[in-house]
N, C-alpha and C positions, 0 to 999 in steps of 0.2 A: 563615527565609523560604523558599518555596516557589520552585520552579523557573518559577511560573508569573508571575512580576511583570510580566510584556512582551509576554504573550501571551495571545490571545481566542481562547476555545472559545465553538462554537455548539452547541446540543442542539438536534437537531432530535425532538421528543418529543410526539404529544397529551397523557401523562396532565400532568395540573397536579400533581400531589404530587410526582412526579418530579422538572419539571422546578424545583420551588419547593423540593427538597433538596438540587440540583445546585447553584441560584443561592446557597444558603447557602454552601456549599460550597466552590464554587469563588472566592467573593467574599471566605471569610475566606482562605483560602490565599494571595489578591494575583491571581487570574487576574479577565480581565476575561469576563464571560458573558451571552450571546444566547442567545435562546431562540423557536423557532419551532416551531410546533403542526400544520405541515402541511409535504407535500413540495415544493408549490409556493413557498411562504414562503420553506422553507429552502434552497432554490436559487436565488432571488433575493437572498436573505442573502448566499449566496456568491459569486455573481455581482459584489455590489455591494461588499462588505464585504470578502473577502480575509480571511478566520477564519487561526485557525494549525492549527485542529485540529476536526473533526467528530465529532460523537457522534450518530450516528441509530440510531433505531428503525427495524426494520424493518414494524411495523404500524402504519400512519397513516390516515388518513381520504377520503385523495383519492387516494392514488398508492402503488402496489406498490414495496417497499422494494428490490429488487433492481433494481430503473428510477433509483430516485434514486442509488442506487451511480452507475450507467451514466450517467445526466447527470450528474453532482457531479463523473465523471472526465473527460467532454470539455471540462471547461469550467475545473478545477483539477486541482492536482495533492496539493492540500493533506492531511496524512493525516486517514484516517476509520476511526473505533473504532465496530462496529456494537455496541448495547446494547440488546439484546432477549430479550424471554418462550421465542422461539422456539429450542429449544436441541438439537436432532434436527443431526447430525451432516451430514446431505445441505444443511441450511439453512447451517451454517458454512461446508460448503465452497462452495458457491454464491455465498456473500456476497463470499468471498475471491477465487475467480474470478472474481467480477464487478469487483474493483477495490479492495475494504474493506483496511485495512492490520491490524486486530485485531478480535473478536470477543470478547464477555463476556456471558455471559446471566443475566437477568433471576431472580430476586433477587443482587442484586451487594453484596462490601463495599466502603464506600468506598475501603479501603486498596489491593485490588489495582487498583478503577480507576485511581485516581493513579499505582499504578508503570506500570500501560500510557499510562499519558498520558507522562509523565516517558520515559519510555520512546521511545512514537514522537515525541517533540518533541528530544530526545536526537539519533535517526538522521536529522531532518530539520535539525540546527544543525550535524551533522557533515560530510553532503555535501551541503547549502543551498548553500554558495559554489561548487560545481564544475557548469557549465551544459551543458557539452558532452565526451563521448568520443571521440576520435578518433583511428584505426590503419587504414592501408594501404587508405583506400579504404573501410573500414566509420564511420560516424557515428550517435552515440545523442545527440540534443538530450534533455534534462531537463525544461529551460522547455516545449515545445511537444511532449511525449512521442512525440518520432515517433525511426524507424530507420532509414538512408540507405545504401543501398551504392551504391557510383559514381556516384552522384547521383542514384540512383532510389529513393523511398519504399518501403520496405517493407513490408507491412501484418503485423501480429504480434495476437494474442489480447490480452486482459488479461493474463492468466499467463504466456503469453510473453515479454510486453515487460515486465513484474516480474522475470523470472527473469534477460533481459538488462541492463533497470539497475543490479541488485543484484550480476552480474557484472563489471561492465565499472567499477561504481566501486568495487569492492573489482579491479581490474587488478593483475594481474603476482601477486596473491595464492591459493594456492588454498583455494579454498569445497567443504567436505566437503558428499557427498549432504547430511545431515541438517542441516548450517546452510540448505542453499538451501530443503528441505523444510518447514521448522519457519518460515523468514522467510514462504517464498509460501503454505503452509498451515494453519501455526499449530502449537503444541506436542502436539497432541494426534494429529495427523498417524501413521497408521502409518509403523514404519519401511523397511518394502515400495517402494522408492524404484522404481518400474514409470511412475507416473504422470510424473514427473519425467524419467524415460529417455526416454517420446515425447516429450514436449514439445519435449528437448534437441533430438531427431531432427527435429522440424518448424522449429524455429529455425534449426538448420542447415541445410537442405534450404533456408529461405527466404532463407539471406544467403550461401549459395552457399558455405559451410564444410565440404570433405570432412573424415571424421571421420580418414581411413584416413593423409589429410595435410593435416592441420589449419592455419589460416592465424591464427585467429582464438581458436578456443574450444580448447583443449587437455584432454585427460580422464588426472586424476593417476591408472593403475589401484586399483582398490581404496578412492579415497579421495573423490573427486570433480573438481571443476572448474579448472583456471586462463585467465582470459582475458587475452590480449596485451594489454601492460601502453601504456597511454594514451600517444602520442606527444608531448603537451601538457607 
């Protein structure tokens, strides 16, 4: 039996062929599966419904696929596997920046969808139960994706506030450059870890973490990251 017996994927998809190989698919495996044909549909889906997992196209008929990213994430936090035609390098990273947890293009086989499904439904049963981080003054709620130092909101990018969740619930552990690169960009990511170097440097600069004496974010030379491990 499949990993999916307890959990609903929604496709958000026009073509009908697609979406009537998926609903095989996904129905013989034990997953339960929704299916919407437009971006407005499929954000009241979410809205209403609470999916475990998204699969959108980024070409739909009402609404630019990088906008449903962007609403799908103010509103859930649920993960989203973007599966589209569009497979230009600048569209992955875009999608990813915008909030998507994996990318797979168009023609796909069934089999590595299911490990990316398997996959991010996996990282979401692992630190599902853990709702909040908290150390000395800095706060990362989960449920309500926000960043808190002394009690002031922080505002953070998409990619910012990915690269601090993904730090702060791996705490006390250190996350080498290329696990944080390949989680927030994907495996196909140069290994040029430049882009990740600002980032670090605007996260810090925004939660008031000097690098030179760090409170928070710790940098193992040569290897990567460790964040001060959860007081919880």
């Amino acid at each position: 039996m499949e990993i999916g017996t307890k959990f609903r994927i929604l496709s958000i998809d026009e073509e009908k062929e697609v979406q009537y190989y998926l609903k095989r698919m996904f129905i013989q495996k034990g997953y339960k599966f929704f299916a919407a044909q437009s971006g407005k549909d499929g954000i009241t889906q979410i809205t209403n419904g609470c999916p475990d997992l998204v699969l959108l196209d980024l070409i739909l008929p009402d609404m630019d696929g990088m906008d449903i990213i962007k609403k799908v994430r103010s509103v859930s936090d649920c993960p989203m596997i973007v599966v589209s035609s569009k497979g230009k390098e600048k569209d992955k990273v875009s999608a990813l920046d915008a909030g998507a947890d994996d990318y797979i293009t168009k023609p796909f086989g069934s089999e590595e969808l299911m490990a990316r499904i398997r996959c991010a439904l996996r990282y979401r049963r692992k630190y599902g139960s853990k709702n909040v981080y908290e150390y000395d003054g800095l706060k990362v709620d989960y449920e309500r994706r926000l960043v808190i130092v002394d009690g002031k909101q922080i505002h953070l990018t998409p990619v910012e506030y990915r690269i601090m969740e993904y730090l702060t619930m791996n705490s006390g552990k250190v996350v080498t450059y290329q696990m944080l690169l390949e989680k927030i960009w994907g495996p196909y990511v140069s290994e040029n870890n430049k882009i990740l170097r600002v980032n670090m440097t605007n996260i810090r600069r925004k939660i008031g973490d000097d690098p030179a004496e760090p409170k928070y974010i710790f940098t193992e030379s040569g290897v990567g990251y460790r964040m001060a491990e959860s007081e919880d």
